[in-house]
Structures are given as structure tokens and as C-alpha cells.
N, C-alpha and C positions, 0 to 999 in steps of 0.2 A: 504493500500500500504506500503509495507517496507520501512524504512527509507531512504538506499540508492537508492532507484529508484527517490526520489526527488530533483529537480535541486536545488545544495547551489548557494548561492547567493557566498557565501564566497572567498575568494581566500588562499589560504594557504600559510607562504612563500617557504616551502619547493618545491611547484611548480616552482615557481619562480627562484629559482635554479638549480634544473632539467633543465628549458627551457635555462637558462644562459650558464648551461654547454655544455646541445647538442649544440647549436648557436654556440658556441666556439669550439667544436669539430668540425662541418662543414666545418665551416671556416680555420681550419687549415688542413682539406683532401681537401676541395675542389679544391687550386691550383696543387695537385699532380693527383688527377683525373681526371681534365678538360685540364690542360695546358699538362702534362706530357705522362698519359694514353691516353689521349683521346676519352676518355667514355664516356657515357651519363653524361651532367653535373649533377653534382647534387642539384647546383643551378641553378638559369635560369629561368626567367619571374617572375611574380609577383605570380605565383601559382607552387612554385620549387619543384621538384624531392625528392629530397633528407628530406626535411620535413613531404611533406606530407606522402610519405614513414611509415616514425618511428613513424609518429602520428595515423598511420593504426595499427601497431605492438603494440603500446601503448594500444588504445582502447580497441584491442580483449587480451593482456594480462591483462588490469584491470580485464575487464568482466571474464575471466577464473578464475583467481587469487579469483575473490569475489565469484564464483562458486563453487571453490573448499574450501576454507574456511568456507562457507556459511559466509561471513560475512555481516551485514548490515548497511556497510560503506564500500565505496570503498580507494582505495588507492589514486587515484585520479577520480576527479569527472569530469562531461562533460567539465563545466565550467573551471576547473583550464587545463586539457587538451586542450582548445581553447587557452589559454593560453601558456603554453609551444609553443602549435603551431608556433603562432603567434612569439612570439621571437625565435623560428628556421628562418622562412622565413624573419626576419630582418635582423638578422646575414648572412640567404645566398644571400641578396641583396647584401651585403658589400662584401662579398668577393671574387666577381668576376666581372661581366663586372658592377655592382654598383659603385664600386671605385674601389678595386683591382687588377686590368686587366692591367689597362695602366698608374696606378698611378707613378711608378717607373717611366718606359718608358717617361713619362712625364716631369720628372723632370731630365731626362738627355738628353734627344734626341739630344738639340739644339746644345751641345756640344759634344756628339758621332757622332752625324752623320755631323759636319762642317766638309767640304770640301774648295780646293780652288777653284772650280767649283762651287758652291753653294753661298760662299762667305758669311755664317752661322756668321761664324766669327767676320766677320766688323760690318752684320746687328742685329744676333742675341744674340750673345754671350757677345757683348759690352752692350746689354741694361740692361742683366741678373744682378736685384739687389743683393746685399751679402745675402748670407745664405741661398738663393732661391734653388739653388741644391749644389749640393757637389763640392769640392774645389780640391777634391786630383784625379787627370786623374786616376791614380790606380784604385782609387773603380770604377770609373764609367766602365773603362774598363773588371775588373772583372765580373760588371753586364752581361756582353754581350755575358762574352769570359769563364766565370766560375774561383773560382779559382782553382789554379794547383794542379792537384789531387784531386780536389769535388768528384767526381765519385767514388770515394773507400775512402770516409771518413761515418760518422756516420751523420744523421742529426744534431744532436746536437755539433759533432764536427765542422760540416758546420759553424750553428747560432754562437758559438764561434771565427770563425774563418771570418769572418764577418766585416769588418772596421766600424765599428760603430759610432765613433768618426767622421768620415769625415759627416754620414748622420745624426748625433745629429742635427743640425740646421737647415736642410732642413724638417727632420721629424717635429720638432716642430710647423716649420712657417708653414708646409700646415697642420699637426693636428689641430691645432686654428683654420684653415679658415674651415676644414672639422666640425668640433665640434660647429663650431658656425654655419655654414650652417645648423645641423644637429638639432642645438636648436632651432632656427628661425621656421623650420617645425614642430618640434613638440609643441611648443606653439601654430602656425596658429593651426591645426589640433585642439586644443583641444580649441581653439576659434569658430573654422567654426562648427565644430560635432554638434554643435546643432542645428545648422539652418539646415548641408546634413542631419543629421538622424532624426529629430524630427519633424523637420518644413517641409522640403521637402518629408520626407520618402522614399529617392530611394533604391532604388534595391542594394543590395550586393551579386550578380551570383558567385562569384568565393568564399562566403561564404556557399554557402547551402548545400554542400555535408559533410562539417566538421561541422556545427550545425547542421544535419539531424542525423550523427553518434553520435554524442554528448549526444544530446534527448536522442537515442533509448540505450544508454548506461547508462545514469541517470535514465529510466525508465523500467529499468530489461528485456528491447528485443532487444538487440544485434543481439543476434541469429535469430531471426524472421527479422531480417531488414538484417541480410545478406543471407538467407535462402530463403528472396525474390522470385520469380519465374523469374519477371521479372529482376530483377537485377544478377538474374545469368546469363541467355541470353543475357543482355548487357556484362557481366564480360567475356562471353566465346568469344567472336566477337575478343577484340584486346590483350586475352590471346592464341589463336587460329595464329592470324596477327603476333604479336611479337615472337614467340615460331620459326613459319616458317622461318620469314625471319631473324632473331636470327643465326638458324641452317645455312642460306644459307650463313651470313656474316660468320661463322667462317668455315663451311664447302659447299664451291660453287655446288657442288654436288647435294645438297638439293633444291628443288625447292624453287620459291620464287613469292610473292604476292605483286607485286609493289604499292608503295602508292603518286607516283607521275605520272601525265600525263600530257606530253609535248602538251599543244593544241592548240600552238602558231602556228606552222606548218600549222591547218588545215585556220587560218584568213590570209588576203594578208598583201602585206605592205605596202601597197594605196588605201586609199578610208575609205568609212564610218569603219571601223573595224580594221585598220590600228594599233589601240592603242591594238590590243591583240595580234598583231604577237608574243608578246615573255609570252605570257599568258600558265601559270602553275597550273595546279589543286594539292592539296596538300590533303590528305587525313589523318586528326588524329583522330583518333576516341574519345580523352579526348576533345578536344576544339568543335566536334560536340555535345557532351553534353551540356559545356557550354552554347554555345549558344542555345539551346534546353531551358535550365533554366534562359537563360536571355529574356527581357522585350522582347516580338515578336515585336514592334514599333522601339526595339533600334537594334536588330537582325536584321528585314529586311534593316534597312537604312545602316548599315553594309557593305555590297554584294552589296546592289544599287545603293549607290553613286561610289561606285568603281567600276561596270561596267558604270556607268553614266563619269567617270573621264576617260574611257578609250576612251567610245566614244566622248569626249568632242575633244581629239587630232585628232580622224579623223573629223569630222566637220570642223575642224579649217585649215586641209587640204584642204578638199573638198572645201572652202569658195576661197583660194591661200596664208592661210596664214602660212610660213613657218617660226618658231619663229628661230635664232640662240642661239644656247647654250651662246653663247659670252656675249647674253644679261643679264645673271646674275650675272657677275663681278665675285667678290671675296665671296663664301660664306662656309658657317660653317657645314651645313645642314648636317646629316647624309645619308642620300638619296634623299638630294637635287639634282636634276639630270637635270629637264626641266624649262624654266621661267613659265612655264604652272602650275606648283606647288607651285607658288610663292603666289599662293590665301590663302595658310595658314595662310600668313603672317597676315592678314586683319579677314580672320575668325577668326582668335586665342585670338586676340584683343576684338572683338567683344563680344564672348561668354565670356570672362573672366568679360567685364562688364557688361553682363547681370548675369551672377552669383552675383556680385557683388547687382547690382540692387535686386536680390530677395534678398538679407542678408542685404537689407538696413537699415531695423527696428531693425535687431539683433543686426546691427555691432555698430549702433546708439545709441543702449541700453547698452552694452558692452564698448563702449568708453565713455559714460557718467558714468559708475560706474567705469571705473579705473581711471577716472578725478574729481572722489570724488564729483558728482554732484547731483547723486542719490544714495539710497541706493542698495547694492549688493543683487541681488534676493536669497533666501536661497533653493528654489527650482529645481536650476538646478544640473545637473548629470553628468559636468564634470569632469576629473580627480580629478581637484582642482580647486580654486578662480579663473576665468576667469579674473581678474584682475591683477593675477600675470603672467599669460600669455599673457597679454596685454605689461607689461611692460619686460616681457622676451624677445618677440619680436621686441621689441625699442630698446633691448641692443644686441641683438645680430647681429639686424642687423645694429645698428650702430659701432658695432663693426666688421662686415663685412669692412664698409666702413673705417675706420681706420686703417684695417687692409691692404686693397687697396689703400689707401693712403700715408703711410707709409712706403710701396713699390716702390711709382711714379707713380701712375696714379690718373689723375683729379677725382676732387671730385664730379663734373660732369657727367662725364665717369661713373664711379664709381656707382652711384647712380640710371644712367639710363640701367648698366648692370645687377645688381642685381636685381633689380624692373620686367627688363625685366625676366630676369632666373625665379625668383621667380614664375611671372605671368602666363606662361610658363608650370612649374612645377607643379599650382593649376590645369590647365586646364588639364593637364595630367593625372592627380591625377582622376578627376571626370573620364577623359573617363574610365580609366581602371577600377574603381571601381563601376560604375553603368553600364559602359557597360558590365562586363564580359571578360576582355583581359586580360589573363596570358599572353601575348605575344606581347607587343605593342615596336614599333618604332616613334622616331619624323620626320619628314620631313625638317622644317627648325629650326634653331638652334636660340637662343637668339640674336646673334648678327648678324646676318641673316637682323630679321625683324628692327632693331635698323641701320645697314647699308642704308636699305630697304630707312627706314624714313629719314634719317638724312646725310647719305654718308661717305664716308670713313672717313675723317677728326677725327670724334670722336675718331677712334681707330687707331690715328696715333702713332707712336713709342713705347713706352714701356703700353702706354692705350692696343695696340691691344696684344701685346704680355701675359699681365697679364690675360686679358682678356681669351685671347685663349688658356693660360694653365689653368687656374682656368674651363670656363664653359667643357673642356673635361674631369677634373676629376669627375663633379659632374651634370652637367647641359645639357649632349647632349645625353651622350649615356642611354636612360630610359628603355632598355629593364629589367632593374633591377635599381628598385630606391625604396628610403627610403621612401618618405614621400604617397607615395599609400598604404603600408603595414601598417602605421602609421594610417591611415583610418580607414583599416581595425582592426587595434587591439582596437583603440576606438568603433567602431560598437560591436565587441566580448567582451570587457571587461564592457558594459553598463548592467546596473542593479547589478554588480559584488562591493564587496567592500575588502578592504578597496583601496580606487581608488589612493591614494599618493604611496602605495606599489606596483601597478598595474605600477604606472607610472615610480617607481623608477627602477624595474625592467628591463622596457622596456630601459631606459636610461644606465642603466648599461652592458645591454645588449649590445645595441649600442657600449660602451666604450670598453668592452672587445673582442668583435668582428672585431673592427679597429683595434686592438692591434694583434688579434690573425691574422687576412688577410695577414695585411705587414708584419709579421713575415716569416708567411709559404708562401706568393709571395715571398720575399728574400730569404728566403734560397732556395728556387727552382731555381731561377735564377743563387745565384753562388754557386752553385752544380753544374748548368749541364750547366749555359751563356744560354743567350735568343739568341742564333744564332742554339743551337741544339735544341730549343722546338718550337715546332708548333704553332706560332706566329705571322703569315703572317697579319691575320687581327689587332689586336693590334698595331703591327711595322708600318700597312701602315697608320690608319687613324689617329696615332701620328701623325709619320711623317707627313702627309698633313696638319696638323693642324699649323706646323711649317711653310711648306714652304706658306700656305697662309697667315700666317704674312709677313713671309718675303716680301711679296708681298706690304702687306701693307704698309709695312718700304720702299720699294726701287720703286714701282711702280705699287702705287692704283688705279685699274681700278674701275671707278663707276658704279653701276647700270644701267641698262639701260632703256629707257620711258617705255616699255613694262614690266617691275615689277612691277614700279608706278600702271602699270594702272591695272595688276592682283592681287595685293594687294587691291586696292581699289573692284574691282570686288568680292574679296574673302570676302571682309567684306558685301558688301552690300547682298550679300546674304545671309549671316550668319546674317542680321540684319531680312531679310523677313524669315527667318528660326524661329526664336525664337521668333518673333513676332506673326507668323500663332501657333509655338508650343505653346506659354502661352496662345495668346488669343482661339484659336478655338478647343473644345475638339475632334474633330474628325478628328485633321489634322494626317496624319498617318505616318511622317516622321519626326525623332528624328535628332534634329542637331549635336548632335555626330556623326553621320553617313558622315557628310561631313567632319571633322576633320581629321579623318581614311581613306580620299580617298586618298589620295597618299602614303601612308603607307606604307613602305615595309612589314610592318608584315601585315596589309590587304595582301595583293599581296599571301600570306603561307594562310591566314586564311578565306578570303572570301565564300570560295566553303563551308569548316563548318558551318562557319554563315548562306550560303544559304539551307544547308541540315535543321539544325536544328533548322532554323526559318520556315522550311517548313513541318515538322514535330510536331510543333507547332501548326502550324497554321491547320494543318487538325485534330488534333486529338483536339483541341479547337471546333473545326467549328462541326466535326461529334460523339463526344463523351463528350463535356464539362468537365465539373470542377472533373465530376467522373472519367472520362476516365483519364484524365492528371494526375489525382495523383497515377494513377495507373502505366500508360506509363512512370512517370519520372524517376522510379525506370531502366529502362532498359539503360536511356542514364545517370544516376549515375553510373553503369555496368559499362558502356562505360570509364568512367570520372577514376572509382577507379580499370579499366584490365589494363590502358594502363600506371599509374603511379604504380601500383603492376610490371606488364611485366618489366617497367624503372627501377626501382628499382633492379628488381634480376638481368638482363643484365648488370646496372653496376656494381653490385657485382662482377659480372663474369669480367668483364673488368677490377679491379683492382689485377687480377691474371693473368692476359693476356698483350701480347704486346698491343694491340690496343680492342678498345669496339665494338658494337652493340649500335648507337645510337636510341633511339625510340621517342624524343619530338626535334622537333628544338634547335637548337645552338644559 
């Protein structure tokens, strides 16, 4: 076998670099794309556009490039390409709805949008500690309003022109709190990576199409792995789909192939089925893949508890019992909508301590060797000393809390918000990465379930306020977050060396990705003011985030007996959940699956999970282990037409007024 067809172990730093820069490049198109055009993002979920894009283009130019040279060494090898990957979709976490969406917006709202109808002023503007947003009405007004003349300056004469000075201190003080959030995760991560990959072995779905390309490009068949029969026939399906209705968005003329059905219409709005009146089928032909390649146990529970969740509202009809919305007080939840969803609150809880409980040996041996009690095992495959990620984790997030404290909010507060966010954050972390979701949402928010337990009081005055700007920069909106990709790059960079340069990269990554977002989110803003960009969602769930402090501050409504009791309801079944899941090998329902019932991105993605757990499931049952490795290649097809199609569409959409989107927003 030639040289280069064998997988290095190695990493290169020049990889490293490469991934550094694309990361940084995304991150400074991606607010003129997504905020300005309107394109297909080119971030967005935890399996973004815009990466795996260039990681496709990558691949087949190594392979060409070492074709035509005959050389036998590639320019880059599978492995260092997983790599770049991996730091692209870090980067496009950051710099959109991850943190740079609403991170500005955040830190001005309370004082743009006071009124004396609102009364912002007295409630929220007085608690505002120094240095927390900016001081000069100028700049913030400029955010909104552009400055005079943006529109016919240069970018760079924009970024110069940019009060800088007034945002020095507010950049700094939430920097820190981002960076230290940022370090806190990746320490956990490369403390937990051994017990999820090693000890547990789960499933990484939204890894197998980029180590499948990988392989066949370490081992000299590119070409026969894209040559596929079957994978062409997947590839024609949503290059055929997007192409159509492509033409129809720019030319109405064209026919078109709808990929949504309304089938709310055909359920009533009373009675057993009550909960699907406003039920949507969503048709994407990438996330039917997915699920096609994720675990069929974790796939059916997917689809099932979600129509289980829908009928659970009509039952509760049919019983007489009609919940008031009123009964959830004040909450945070990003689609927190019914108290009937408030079972989150108690499953989330739950399964974090049974996670917990299976890594009880690890974390036990892990705590003992950074407490100098045993010696450090020399066998293991983390980045580096899990003992310096023991104590990275103690300073970071005690530096969290000092950071919150230092601010005005109890040390208390403080300690039970992060803990909560964090918890939150693991459990997150697991669904999307063993379930297979490029595209997940939370239901209820960190202080949700801490309200839940405890009642307002805790997040009285400047508690709730710190609170409620800190978890919507980092802690609520996870359609795009850090610390799942961070998973994922540990999974891809295992067996790989040297792991300190693996890791240093990834962190620099990070560093200059925050730097490149707020860069190019600012100067977009005062170019053009967030009153001429398409902003509607960002403006509102600030703002609400606002006025339910205010709420908090002037008149805290409590929870009502009915959360108690669906919170406790939510846990006890998540406790017979994972109780029937560890002990009995043939229970057939993965407790992730309940997690994701009230999920707005369930709600887009259920119909996929159900095609392609069902698709799955026959061609296991009538063809086996032969048939399946045959048949995966068609919903790989599927997985790499419809981010090929996304790809050229928003090509075409940064030459256009408006795009052709193809993957959910």
C-alpha cells in the first residue's frame, strides 16, 4: 500500500493554521450573510453549512492535487482535515446565534429600549453595574441607528470609525466571563472524554460522514467512495429538490417541490389529538440521513416521545384538565410555552445524575490524582494531565463566580446559576452528540428550573438581572454552542498527536474567532443600525429577557402548584427511564428521547427521525449488517446533496439581494 493511503497519526501545525484561518474567515462573512443577505446561514446547528462545505472542497482537492502529482504524501491527510474541520464549526458556533447574534443587543437593550412607559429606567438601568455596557448614549444609539453615512463608507473605514473607547470596558468585562465560560468547558470535556468515548463508547452520528471521507481519502478511494452507486442516488434526490425550488425562489415561474406540510388542519382542536392541530411535517433530506446513521433505539425515541408529548395535552383535556399558561410565572425558556413542559425541568436533573453516577469511578479516580492521593495513570489519551484540567476547572469557575460577585450578585445566586447553566449545558452536550442533532433547541432555560425549585427571591434585583444577561449570551440559546463541538473535536483528535498542539489550537481558535464575530457583528451594525437588518428574532427574545426581569425587580409572580408537580412528574420518569435503560438490555426506549419532547427543533425534525429510523429499521430486519452498509451510502447522498445544494445557493445569495435558504435558521 503507498504511503499516503495510510492514516498519520500525526497532526501537522500547519493544519492547525489553515483551520485557524478558515474559522476566522467565517466568522467575519458570516454576520454579513446571515444578518445582512439573508442567505443560507453558513453557520447554524452543531453540523454548519459553511464548514462542512470547504471540508468537501478540501478533500477532493487533496485527492486531485496527490493525483496529479503522483505524490505519496498528501498535503493534508484524513486526520489533520478532521481537524481543520473541527475548528471551522467552532468558530461558526461563535459567530452567530452561539454568542454573536445578540451579544451586542444584550448589552445595550436595557438602556435603548427604556421608556417612560416601561419604567427600564428606575428598574433596570439603576441596577446596571459600571463598565457592564457602555456609558456614552452616542455609541449605543449609533448601534441601532448606524453611523451617519455607514452606507457609503468602506468596511474598514466603518471598524475605524467605531467609538471604541466607550465599548473598551464592557468588551473586556463580558470577554472574561465568555473566556472563562469557554475554559471551564473545555477542561470538563477533556475530563468526561474518557468515560463518553472509552468507557461508554456512544455513538458520534453527526461524525460518520466526515470520518467515512476521511478513511477513503487516507486510503487512495476517494473516487470509488464518491463514485458510489448508491451515494449518487442519495446525492441526486436533494440536488434535484434544491436546484427546483432554488429556481422557483429566484424565478416564481418555475415550479416548485414543497418541503413543508401543514397537517395541523387535518387533527381537531379537542379531544384525544388536540396537541397536533398546529403539527408541521418538515422534510430535509440531510437530517433524514442522520438519523438513518444514528443508534435506531435513540432515533425511534426521537419521533415517539414527541408524538407521545403531543398526545399527553389531549388526554389531559379529555381527563377536564385545562392547565392556565398563568401557571408558569416568570420564565426564561426559549420555547417555554405550556406548564405541561415544565417536566424538563425534573428530567434534566435526573439524567445529569445518572450521567454523573456512570463516571462515578472515573471522576473518583480523576479527583484522587489531582488531590495528589494517587499516582497519575500514564495510560490515558487525553489532551493532556487530566489533573491540570481538574484544577483549570476550579479556577475558572471560581473565577466565574468572582466575576459575578464583583458585579452584585450573591455568592449564592451565583453559584446555584452556574452549576445550574453548566448542568444544563453537559446534558445538552450528550443529547446532540450521541443523538445525532445538528439542530437542537432547549425548552426551559437554567433559571427556569432554579425559579422552579426555589422561587423568585433568589433572582431578586441585580441577582436576576446579571443572571438574565449572562445565561442569554451563553447559556439559553444552544442551537449553536461550544462545548458539543468540543466533544466532538476530542472524539476526532483521539489516537492523533501531538494532543497539547491539538488542544492549543483548538483554544486559539476559540480566541480569535471571539475577536473576529464582535468585530464583523459591529461593524455591521453601525454601517447599516440594527433597525435596517433583519433582526426581528434577536430584538424580541433580548428584549423579553429584559422585561422579565423587570418583572422580577417590580412584581414577581411565583410559580404555580402545577410546575411543582410536573417537574417532579418529569423526573420520576426520567428516573424509570434510565433505570429500565441501564438495567434491562432489551428495553427499547433511549431517555434522550424524552428530553427532545418539547423541543422546538423536534417539532422541524421528528418526521426525519421517523423516516430514517424506519428505514433503519427494515433494511436491518430484511437485509442485515450486508444490506446496511450498502444502503448507508444513499442517505450519506442525502447528508452531503443537501449541504453541497446549501453551499452553492448561498454562494449565489451573497451576489443577490436576498438567498434561497435550504437547512433551517
Amino acid at each position: 500500500m503507498p504511503e499516503h493511503t495510510k492514516t498519520a497519526s500525526a497532526i501537522r501545525f500547519r493544519s492547525i493554521i489553515v483551520g485557524m484561518i478558515l474559522a476566522t474567515a467565517i466568522c467575519l462573512l458570516t454576520p454579513f450573510n446571515n444578518v445582512y443577505q439573508q442567505a443560507t446561514p453558513l453557520g447554524g446547528g452543531h453540523f454548519p453549512l459553511a464548514p462542512f462545505f470547504i471540508f468537501i472542497l478540501l478533500v477532493i482537492l487533496t485527492a486531485i492535487t496527490a493525483k496529479i502529482l503522483r505524490s505519496k504524501s498528501l498535503i493534508f491527510t484524513g486526520g489533520e482535515l478532521l481537524i481543520i474541520w473541527i475548528e471551522m464549526v467552532i468558530g461558526s458556533g461563535i459567530a452567530y446565534t452561539g454568542m454573536a447574534r445578540t451579544l451586542l443587543l444584550n448589552l445595550t437593550a436595557p438602556i435603548h429600549y427604556a421608556t417612560v412607559e416601561n419604567q427600564w429606567q428606575e428598574t433596570l438601568c439603576s441596577l446596571l453595574p459600571q463598565g457592564i455596557s457602555p456609558t456614552d448614549p452616542r455609541a449605543i444609539e449609533m448601534l441601532y441607528t448606524g453611523i451617519p453615512g455607514g452606507r457609503s463608507m468602506s468596511w474598514l473605514e466603518v471598524a475605524s470609525t467605531i467609538p471604541w473607547q466607550a465599548w473598551l470596558s464592557p468588551l473586556l468585562l463580558w470577554g472574561s466571563f465568555i473566556l472563562l465560560s469557554y475554559g471551564f468547558m473545555l477542561f470538563i470535556i477533556n475530563i468526561l472524554s474518557r468515560q463518553w468515548i472509552h468507557n461508554e463508547r456512544i455513538n458520534f452520528p453527526l461524525l460518520r460522514v466526515p470520518e467515512m471521507l476521511c478513511s477513503s481519502l487516507d486510503e487512495g478511494r476517494i473516487g470509488r467512495f464518491f463514485g458510489n452507486h448508491f451515494l449518487l442516488a442519495g446525492l441526486l434526490v436533494p440536488v434535484f429538490l434544491h436546484l427546483l425550488n432554488g429556481l422557483h425562489f429566484y424565478y416564481p415561474s418555475v415550479p416548485q417541490l414543497s418541503t413543508l406540510v401543514l397537517a395541523g388542519p387535518y387533527f381537531p382542536k379537542e379531544g384525544l389529538f388536540s396537541g397536533f392541530h398546529k403539527l408541521k411535517i418538515y422534510l430535509y433530506p440531510a437530517f433524514i440521513g442522520f438519523a438513518f446513521l444514528t443508534s435506531r433505539q435513540i432515533s425511534f425515541s426521537f419521533w415517539f416521545f414527541f408524538i407521545l408529548g403531543g398526545l399527553f395535552f389531549g388526554v389531559l383535556g379529555l381527563l377536564g384538565y385545562t392547565i392556565p399558561v398563568s401557571e408558569l410565572g416568570i420564565t426564561f425558556g426559549p420555547t417555554l410555552a405550556r406548564p405541561e413542559e415544565t417536566q424538563m425541568i425534573g428530567a434534566y436533573g435526573i439524567f445529569f445524575f445518572f450521567l454523573i453516577w456512570l463516571a462515578r469511578t472515573h471522576l473518583i479516580e480523576v479527583t484522587k490524582e489531582s488531590l495528589f492521593l494517587v499516582k497519575s495513570s500514564k495510560s490515558r489519551t487525553e489532551w493532556f494531565d487530566v489533573r491540570y484540567s481538574f484544577w483549570g476547572a476550579v479556577f475558572c469557575f471560581g473565577g466565574l463566580l468572582y466575576w459575578a460577585v464583583s458585579l452584585g450578585m450573591s455568592l449564592l445566586t451565583a453559584t446555584l446559576f452556574f452549576s445550574a447553566a453548566f448542568m444544563i449545558m453537559m446534558v445538552a452536550t450528550r443529547i446532540i452528540c450521541q443523538g445525532g442533532l445538528a439542530y437542537f433547541t432547549l425548552t426551559a432555560a437554567p433559571m427556569d428550573g432554579l425559579i422552579a425549585i426555589s422561587g423568585t427571591k433568589i433572582f431578586s434585583g441585580i441577582n436576576g438581572l446579571l443572571a438574565g444577561m449572562a445565561q442569554k449570551v451563553l447559556f439559553v440559546d444552544l442551537r449553536e454552542s461550544l462545548m458539543p463541538s468540543l466533544l466532538h473535536a476530542r472524539k476526532l483528535s483521539h489516537g492523533k498527536s501531538p494532543g497539547l498542539l491539538i488542544f492549543s489550537g483548538l483554544f486559539f481558535t476559540i480566541l480569535a474567532s471571539l475577536g473576529a464575530s464582535i468585530l464583523a457583528m459591529m461593524t455591521l451594525y453601525y454601517r447599516y443600525g440594527t433597525r435596517e437588518l433583519q433582526l426581528e428574532w434577536a430584538s424580541r427574545t433580548t428584549v423579553t429577557v429584559f422585561e422579565n426581569v423587570h418583572r422580577l425587580v417590580t412584581a414577581p409572580v411565583e410559580t404555580g402548584s402545577w410546575i411543582t408537580f410536573f417537574a417532579i412528574a418529569g423526573a420520576i420518569v426520567m428516573l424509570i427511564l434510565v433505570v429500565c435503560y441501564h438495567r434491562f438490555y432489551w428495553w427499547p426506549i433511549h431517555p434522550l428521547g424524552y428530553l427532545t419532547a418539547y423541543s422546538s427543533a423536534m417539532r422541524i425534525l421528528w418526521f426525519s427521525f421517523f423516516i430514517g429510523w424506519a428505514c433503519n429499521t427494515l433494511c436491518m430486519r430484511y437485509g442485515g449488517v450486508t444490506l446496511f452498509k450498502k444502503v448507508q451510502f444513499f442517505f450519506i447522498g442525502l447528508i452531503i446533496g443537501d449541504f453541497l445544494m446549501g453551499g452553492g445557493w448561498a454562494i449565489v445569495g451573497l451576489f443577490t439581494d436576498s438567498g434561497y435558504q435550504v437547512l433551517p435558521d
